[in-house]
C-alpha positions as CSV (number, residue, x, y, z in Angstrom):
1,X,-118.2,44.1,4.7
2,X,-122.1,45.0,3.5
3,X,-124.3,42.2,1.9
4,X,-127.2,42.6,-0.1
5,X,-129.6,40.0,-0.7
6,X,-132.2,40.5,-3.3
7,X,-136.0,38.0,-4.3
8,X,-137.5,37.8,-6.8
9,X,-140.5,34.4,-7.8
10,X,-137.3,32.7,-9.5
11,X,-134.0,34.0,-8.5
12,X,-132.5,34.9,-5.1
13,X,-129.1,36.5,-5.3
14,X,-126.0,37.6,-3.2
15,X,-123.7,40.5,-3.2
16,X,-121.5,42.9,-1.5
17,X,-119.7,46.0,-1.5
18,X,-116.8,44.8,-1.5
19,X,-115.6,44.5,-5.1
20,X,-119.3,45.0,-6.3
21,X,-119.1,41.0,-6.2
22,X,-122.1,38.7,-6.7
23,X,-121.3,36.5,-4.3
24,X,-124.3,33.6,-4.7
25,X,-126.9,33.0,-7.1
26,X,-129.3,30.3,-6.5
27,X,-132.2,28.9,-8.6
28,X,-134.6,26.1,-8.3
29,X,-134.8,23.9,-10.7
30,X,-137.6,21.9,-12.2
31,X,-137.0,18.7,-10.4
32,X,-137.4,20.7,-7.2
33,X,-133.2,21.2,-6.3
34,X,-132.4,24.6,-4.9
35,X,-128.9,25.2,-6.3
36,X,-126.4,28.3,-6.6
37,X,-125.3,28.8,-9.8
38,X,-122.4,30.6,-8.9
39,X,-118.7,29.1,-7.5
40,X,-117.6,32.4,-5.4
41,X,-115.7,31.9,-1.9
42,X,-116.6,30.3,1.4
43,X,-117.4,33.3,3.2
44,X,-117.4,37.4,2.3
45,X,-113.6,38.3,4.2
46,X,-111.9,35.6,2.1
47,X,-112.6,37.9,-0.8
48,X,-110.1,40.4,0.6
49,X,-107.1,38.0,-0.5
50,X,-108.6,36.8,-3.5
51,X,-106.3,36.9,-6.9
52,X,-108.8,35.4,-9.1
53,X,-111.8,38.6,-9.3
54,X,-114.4,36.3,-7.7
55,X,-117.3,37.6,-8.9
56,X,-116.1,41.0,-8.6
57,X,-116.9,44.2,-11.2
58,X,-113.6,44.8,-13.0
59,X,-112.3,48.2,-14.1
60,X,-111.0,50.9,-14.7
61,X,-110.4,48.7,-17.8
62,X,-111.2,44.9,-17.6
63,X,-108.3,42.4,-19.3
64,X,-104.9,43.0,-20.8
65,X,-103.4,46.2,-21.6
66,X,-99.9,46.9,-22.7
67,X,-97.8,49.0,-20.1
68,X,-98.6,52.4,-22.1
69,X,-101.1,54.5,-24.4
70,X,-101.2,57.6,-26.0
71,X,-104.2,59.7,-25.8
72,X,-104.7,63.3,-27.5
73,X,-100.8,63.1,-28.0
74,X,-100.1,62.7,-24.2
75,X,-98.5,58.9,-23.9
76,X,-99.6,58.1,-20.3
77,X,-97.3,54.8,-18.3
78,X,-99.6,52.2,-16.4
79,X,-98.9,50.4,-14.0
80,X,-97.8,46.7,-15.3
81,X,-96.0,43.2,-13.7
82,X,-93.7,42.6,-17.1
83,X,-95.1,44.9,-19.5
84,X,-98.9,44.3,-19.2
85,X,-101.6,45.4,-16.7
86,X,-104.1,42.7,-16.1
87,X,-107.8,43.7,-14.8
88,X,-106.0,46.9,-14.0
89,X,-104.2,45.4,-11.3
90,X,-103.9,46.1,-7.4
91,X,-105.7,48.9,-7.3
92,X,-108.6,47.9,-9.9
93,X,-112.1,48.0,-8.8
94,X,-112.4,44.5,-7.6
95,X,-110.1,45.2,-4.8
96,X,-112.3,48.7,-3.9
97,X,-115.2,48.8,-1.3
98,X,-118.3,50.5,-3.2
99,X,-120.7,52.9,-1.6
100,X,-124.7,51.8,-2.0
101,X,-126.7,54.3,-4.0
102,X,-130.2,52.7,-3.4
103,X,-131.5,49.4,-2.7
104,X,-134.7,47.4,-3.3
105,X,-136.1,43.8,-3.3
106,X,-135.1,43.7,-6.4
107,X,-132.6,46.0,-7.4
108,X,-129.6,47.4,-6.3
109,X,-127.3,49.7,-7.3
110,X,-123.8,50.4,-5.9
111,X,-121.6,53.5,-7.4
112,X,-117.6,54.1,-6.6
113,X,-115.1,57.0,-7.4
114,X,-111.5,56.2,-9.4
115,X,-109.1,59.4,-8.9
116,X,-107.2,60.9,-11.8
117,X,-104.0,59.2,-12.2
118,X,-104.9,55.9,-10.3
119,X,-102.9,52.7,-12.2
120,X,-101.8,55.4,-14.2
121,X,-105.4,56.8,-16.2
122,X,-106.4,59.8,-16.8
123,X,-109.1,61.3,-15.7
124,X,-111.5,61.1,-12.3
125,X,-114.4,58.3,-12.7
126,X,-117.8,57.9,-11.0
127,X,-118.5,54.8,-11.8
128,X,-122.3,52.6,-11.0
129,X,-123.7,48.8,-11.5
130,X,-126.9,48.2,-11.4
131,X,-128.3,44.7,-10.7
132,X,-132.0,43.6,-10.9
133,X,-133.3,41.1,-10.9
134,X,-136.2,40.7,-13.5
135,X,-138.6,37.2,-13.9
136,X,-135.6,34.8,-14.7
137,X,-133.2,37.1,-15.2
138,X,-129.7,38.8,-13.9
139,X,-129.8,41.8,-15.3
140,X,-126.4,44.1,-15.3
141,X,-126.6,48.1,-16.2
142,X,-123.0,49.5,-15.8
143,X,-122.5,53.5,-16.4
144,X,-119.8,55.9,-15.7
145,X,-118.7,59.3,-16.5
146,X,-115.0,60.8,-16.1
147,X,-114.1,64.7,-16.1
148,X,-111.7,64.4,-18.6
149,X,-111.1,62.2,-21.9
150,X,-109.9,58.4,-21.0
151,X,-110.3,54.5,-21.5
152,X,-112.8,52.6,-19.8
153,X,-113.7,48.8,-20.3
154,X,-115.8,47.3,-17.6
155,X,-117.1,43.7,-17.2
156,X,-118.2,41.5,-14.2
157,X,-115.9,38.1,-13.4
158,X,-118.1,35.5,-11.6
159,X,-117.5,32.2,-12.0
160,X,-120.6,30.0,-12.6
161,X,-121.6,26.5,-13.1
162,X,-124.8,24.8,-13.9
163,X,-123.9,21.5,-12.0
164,X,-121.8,22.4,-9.6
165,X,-121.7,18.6,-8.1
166,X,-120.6,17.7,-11.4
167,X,-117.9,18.5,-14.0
168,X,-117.6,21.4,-16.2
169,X,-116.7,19.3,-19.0
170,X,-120.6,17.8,-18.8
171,X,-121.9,20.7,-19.9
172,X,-122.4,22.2,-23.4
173,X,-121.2,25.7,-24.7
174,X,-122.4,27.8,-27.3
175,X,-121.0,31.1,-28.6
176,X,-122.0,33.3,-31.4
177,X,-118.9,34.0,-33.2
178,X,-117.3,33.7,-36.2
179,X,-114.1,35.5,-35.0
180,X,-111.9,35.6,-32.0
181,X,-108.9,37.4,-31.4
182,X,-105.3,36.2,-31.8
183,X,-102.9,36.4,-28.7
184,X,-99.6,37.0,-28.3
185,X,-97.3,35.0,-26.0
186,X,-98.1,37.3,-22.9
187,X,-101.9,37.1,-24.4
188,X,-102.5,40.7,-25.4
189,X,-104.2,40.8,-28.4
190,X,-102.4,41.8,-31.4
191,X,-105.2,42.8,-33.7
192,X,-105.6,40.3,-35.8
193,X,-108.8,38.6,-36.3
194,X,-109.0,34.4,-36.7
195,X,-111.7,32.9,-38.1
196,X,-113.5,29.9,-35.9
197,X,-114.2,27.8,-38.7
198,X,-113.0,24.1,-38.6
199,X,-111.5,25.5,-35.5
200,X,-111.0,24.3,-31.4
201,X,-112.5,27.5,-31.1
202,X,-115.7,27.0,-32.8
203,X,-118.4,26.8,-30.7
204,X,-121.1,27.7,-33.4
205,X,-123.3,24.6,-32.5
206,X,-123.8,23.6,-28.1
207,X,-121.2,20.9,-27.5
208,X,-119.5,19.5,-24.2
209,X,-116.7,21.5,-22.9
210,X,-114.9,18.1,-22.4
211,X,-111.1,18.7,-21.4
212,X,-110.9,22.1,-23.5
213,X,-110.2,25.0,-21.7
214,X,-110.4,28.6,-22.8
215,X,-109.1,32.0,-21.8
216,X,-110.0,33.8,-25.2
217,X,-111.8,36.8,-26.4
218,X,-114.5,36.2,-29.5
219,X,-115.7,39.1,-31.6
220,X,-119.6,38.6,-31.1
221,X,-121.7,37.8,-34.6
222,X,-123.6,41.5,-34.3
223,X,-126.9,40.9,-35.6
224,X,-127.3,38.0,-32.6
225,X,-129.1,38.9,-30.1
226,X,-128.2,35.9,-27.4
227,X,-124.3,35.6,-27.5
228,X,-123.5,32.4,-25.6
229,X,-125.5,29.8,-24.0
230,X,-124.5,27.3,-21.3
231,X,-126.3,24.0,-20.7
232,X,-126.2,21.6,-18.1
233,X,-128.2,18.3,-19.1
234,X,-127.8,16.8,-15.8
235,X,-129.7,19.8,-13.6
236,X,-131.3,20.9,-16.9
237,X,-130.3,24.5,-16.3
238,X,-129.9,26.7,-18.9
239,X,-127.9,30.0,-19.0
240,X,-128.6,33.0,-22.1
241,X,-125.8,35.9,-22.1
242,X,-127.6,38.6,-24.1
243,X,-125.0,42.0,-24.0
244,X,-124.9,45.3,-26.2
245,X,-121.1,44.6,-26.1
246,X,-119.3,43.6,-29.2
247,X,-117.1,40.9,-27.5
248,X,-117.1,38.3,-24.8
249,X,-114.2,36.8,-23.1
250,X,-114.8,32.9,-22.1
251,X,-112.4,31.6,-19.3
252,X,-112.4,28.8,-18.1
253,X,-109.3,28.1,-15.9
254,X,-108.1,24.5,-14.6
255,X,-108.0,25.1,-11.5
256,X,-112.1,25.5,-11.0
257,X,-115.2,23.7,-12.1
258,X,-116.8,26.6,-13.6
259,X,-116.6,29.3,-16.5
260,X,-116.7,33.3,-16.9
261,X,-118.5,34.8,-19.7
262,X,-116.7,38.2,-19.4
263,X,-119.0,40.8,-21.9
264,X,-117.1,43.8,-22.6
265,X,-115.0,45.4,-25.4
266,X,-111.9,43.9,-27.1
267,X,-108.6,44.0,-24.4
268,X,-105.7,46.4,-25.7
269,X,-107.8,49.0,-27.3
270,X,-106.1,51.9,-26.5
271,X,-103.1,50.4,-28.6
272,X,-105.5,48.8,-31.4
273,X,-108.0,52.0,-33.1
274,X,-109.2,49.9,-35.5
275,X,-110.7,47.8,-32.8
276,X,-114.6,48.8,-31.3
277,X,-113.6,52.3,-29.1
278,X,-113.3,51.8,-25.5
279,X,-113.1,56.1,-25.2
280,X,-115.0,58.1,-22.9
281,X,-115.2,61.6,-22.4
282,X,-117.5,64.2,-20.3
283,X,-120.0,64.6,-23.0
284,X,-119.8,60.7,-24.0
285,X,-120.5,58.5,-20.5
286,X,-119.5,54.5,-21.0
287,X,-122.8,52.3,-20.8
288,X,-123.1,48.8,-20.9
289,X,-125.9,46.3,-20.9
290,X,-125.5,42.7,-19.9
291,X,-128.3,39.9,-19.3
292,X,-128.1,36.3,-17.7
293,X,-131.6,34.8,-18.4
294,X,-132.0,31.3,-17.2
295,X,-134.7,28.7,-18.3
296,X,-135.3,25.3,-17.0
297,X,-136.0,26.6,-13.5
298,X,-139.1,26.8,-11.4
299,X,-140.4,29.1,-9.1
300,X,-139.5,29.3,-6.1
């Protein structure tokens, strides 16, 4: 298994080709601690038996899709554990080594190749992530083009924490949404829009994460530029998600100290047209912009 390490004055970050995962992510904060942002596992090979996407880039299509969809009249079967594929399942890109395209101090970009007909999508994907690092900033660039007309939703699942010494409950969430989706019992979405308002869902205004915990999609306010911010008062770490994508699923499971801000489009598109489009076809590549921008850190 390949690692990449890439510097920058403020950031110095982790990954490998394994699953595209960013591994660690380490900062320095302003009262001189050197901390890594991000819970991943002990050591690289432990990612090989990992069910939880550590960190990992998550495709072909990233959350919960109903076992079938129908595309220019063809209905095409997924593969699915009782009716749903989840993060496209045992052969989705988390589990898949990828190749390095190039690599700088900075930058590095890794690309991988999905075959017609694998979980059960059309079309044959060449698929890249770019990450960079840029002042105080994690900068994610995802692209990919198919040879024929499909579904693609792509997102990244690490796992961070701004005190990871302390609780996750300590720190305070705030999400730019007036909308999130409502879930059915196997939560797939079923298209219908909730409002947040006088809600447990409404994170409008930073608060403590106390006991909550969240595995939820929220439909992103579209004229905000930053869509979530995370805030530890203890480290004094701030976290920024800025994204060109129209959603953002916040998990936050009980079983870890630490949250996933998952920027991508709405789950169960295929099934749902009226929701934002998650097609791509040769002329029409899938791009997507993500940014982690971090304040109350020094350099290095």
């Amino acid at each position: 298994m390949q690692q990449f390490e890439l510097h920058n004055d403020y950031l110095s970050a982790t990954f490998l080709d394994y699953g595209a995962i960013l591994h660690e992510l380490w900062v320095t904060n302003t009262k001189g601690e050197s901390i890594n942002i991000i819970q991943g596992l002990a050591s690289p090979d432990t990612y090989l038996n990992d069910s939880w996407c550590h960190g990992a880039v998550v495709g072909r299509y990233a959350g919960r899709l109903t076992e079938s969809f129908i595309l220019n009249n063809k209905k095409y079967l997924l593969d699915h554990t009782d009716g749903v594929l989840l993060h496209s399942g045992e052969t989705g890109w988390h589990r898949q080594y990828w190749q390095k395209k190039s690599y700088a101090e900075t930058e590095l970009t890794l690309q991988h190749t999905c075959l017609n007909g694998n979980g059960g999508f059309p079309g044959t994907v060449q698929a890249q992530i770019t990450y960079r690092l840029q002042e105080q900033a994690l900068v994610l660039e995802y692209r990919a083009t198919t040879d024929a007309p499909t579904h693609i939703n792509l997102t990244n699942h690490a796992y961070f924490s701004l005190n990871p010494k302390g609780k996750l409950d300590e720190q305070y969430l705030q999400i730019e949404a007036t909308h999130y989706l409502e879930l059915a019992q196997n939560l797939v979405p079923t298209g219908v829009l909730l409002k947040t308002d006088q809600t447990a869902m409404d994170f409008s205004q930073p608060r403590p994460l106390g006991t909550q915990r969240l595995d939820d999609y929220f439909v992103l306010n579209s004229k905000t530029k930053t869509a979530a911010k995370l805030y530890s008062p203890q480290t004094g770490i701030s976290m920024h998600i800025q994204t060109d994508q129209p959603g953002l699923v916040v998990f936050t499971p009980t079983q870890r100290e630490a949250i996933c801000f998952e920027t991508q489009k709405f789950s169960n598109t295929p099934n749902l047209p009226h929701f934002p489009s998650t097609y791509v076809a040769p002329e029409q590549p899938y791009l997507h912009h993500t940014r982690f921008e971090f304040s109350g850190i020094a350099a290095r």
